[in-house]
PADO-953619 format. One line per 5 residues: number of its first residue (from 1); their letters; for each residue x, y, z of N, C-alpha, C. Coordinates in nm, 4 decimals. Layout:
PADO-953619
NUM	A	X:Y:Z:X:Y:Z:X:Y:Z | ... $
This chain:
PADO-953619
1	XXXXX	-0.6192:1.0087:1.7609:-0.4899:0.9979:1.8261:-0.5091:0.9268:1.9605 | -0.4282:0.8563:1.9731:-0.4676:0.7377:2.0783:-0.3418:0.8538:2.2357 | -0.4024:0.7853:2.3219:-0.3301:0.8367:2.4701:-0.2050:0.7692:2.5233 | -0.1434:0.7127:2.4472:-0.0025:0.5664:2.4588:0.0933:0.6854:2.4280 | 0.1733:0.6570:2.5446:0.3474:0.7674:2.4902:0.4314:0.6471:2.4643 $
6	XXXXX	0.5424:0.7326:2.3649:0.6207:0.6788:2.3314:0.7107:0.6155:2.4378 | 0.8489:0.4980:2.4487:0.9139:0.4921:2.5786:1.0399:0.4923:2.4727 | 1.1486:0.5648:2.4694:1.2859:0.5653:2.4060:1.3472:0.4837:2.4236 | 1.4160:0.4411:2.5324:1.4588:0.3694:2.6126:1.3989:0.2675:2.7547 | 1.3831:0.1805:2.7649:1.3796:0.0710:2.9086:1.4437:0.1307:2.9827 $
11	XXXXX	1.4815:0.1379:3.0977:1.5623:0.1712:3.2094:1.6480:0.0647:3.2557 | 1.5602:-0.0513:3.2256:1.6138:-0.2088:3.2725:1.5621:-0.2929:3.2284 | 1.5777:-0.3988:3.2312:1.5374:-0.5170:3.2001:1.3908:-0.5320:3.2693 | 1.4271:-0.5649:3.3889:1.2973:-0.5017:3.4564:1.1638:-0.4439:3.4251 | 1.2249:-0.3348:3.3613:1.1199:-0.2410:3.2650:1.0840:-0.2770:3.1990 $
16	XXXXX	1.1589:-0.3922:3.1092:1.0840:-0.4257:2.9754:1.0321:-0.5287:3.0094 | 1.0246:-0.6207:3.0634:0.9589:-0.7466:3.1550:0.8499:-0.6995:3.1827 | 0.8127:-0.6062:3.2474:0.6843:-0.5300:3.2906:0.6172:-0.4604:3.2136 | 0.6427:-0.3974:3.1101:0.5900:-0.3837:2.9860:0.4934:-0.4561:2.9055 | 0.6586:-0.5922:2.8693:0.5539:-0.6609:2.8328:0.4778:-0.7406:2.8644 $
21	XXXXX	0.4727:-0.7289:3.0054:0.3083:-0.8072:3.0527:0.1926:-0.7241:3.0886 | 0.2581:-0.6302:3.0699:0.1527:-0.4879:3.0598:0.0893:-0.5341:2.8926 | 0.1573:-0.5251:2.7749:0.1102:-0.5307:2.6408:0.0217:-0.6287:2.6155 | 0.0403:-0.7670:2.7175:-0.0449:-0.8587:2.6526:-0.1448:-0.8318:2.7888 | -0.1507:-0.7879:2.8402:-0.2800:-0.7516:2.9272:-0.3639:-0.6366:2.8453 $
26	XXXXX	-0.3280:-0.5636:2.7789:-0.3959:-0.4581:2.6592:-0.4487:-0.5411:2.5101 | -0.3758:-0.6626:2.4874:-0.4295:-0.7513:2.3961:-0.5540:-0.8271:2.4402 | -0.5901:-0.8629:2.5752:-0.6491:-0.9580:2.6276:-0.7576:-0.8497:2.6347 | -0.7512:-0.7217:2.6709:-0.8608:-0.6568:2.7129:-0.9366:-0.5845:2.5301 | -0.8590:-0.6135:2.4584:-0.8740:-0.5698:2.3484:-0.8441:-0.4371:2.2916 $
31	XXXXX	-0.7330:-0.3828:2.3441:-0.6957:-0.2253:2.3322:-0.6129:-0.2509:2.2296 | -0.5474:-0.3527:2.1971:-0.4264:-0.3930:2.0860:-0.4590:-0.4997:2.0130 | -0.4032:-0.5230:1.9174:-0.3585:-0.6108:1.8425:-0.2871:-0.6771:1.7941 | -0.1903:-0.7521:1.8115:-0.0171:-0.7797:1.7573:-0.0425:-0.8085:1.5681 | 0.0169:-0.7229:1.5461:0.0708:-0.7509:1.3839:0.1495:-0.8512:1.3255 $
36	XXXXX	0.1251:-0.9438:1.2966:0.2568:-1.0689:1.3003:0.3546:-1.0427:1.1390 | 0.2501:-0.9478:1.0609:0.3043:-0.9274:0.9404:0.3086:-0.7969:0.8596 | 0.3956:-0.6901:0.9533:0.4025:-0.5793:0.9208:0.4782:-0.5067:0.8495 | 0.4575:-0.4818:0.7314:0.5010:-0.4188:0.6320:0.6241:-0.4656:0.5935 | 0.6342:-0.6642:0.5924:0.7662:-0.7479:0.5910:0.8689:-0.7667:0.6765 $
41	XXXXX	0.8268:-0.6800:0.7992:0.9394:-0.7209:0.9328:0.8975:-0.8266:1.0269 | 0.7429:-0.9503:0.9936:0.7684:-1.0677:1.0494:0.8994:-1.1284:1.0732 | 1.0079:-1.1561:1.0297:1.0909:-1.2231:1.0545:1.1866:-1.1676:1.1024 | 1.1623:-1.0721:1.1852:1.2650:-1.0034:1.3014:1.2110:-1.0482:1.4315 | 1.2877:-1.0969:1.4704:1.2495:-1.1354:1.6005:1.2417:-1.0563:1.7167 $
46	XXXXX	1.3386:-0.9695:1.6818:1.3543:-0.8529:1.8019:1.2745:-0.7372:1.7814 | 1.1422:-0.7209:1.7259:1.0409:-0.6723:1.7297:0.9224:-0.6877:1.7095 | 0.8011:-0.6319:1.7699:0.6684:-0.7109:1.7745:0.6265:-0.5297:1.7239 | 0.4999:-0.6052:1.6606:0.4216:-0.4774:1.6116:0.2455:-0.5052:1.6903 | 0.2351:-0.3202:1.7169:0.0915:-0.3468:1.7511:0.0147:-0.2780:1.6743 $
51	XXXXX	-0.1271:-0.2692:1.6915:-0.2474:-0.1836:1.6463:-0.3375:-0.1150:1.7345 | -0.3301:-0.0060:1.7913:-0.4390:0.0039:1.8595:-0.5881:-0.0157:1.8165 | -0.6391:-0.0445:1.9106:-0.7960:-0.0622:1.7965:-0.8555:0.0305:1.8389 | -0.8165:0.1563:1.9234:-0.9197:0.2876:1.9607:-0.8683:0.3996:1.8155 | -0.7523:0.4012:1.8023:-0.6619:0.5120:1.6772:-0.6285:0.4486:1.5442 $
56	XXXXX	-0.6398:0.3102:1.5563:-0.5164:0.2756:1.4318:-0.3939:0.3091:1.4136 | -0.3435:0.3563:1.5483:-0.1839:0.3712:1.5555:-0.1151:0.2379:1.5278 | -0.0324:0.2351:1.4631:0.0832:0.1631:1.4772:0.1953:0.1457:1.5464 | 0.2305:0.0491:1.6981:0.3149:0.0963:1.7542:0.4449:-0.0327:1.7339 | 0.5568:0.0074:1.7705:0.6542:-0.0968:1.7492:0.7091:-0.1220:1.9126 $
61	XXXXX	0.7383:-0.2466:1.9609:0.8021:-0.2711:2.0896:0.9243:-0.3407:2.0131 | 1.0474:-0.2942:2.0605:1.2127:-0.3361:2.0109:1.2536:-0.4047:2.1708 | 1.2900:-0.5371:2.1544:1.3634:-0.5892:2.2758:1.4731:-0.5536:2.2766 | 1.5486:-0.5210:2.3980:1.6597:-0.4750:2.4427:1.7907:-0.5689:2.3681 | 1.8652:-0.5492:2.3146:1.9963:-0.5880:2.2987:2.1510:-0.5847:2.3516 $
66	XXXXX	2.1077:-0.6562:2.4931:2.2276:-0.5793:2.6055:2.3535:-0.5252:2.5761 | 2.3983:-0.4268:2.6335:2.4873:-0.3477:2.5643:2.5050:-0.3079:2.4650 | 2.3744:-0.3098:2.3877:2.3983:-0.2149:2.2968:2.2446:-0.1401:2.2594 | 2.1413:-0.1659:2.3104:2.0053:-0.0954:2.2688:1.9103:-0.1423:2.4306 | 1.8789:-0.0832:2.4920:1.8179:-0.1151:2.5887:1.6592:-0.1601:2.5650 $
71	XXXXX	1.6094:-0.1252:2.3682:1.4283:-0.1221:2.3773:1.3836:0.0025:2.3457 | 1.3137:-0.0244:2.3236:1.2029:0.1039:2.3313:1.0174:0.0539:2.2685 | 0.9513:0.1662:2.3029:0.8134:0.1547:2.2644:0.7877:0.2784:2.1806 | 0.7813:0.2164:2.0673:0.7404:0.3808:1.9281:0.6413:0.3985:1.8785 | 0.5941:0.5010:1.8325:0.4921:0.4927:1.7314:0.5508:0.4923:1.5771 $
76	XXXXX	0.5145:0.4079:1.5173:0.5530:0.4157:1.3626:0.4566:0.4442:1.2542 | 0.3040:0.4649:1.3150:0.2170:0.5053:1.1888:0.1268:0.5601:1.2403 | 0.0966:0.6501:1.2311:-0.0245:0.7432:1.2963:-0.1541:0.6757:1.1665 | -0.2418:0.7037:1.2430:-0.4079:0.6713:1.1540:-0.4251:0.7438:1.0742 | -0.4573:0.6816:0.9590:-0.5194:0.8111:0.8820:-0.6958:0.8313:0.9189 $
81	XXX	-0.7370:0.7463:0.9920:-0.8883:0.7985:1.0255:-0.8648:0.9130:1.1802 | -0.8666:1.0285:1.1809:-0.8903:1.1313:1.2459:-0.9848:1.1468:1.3829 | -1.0202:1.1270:1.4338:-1.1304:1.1170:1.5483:-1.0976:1.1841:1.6730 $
């Protein structure tokens, strides 16, 4: 089980701007992975999939859809390797 919380909601735009330069600073250091082809939701644009490479979590980042979804950061697949 990896140490990443979930985020429900962005607070702002702001928030999610900073995020995601937080996410690709966790790609660069090698904590993630982006999924470009996850389980057939490549062609959504308004979501990116990751991998941790410490858990094998699966996490999803949703861009905000103003006025009507602000975002969020989820987990969508827990590992099945245990550690």
């Amino acid at each position: 089980m990896s140490n990443w919380e979930e985020i429900g909601s962005f607070h702002s735009p702001m928030e999610f701007n900073r995020f995601n330069r937080w996410i690709e600073q966790q790609i660069k250091k090698k904590f993630f992975i982006e999924i470009f082809d996850y389980k057939g939701h490549q062609d959504l644009k308004s979501s990116r999939y990751f991998k941790c490479c410490s858990s094998g979590e699966i996490w999803k980042l949703a861009e905000p859809d103003p006025g009507y979804f602000s975002g969020a950061w989820v987990l969508v697949e827990h590992s099945e390797n245990k550690t």
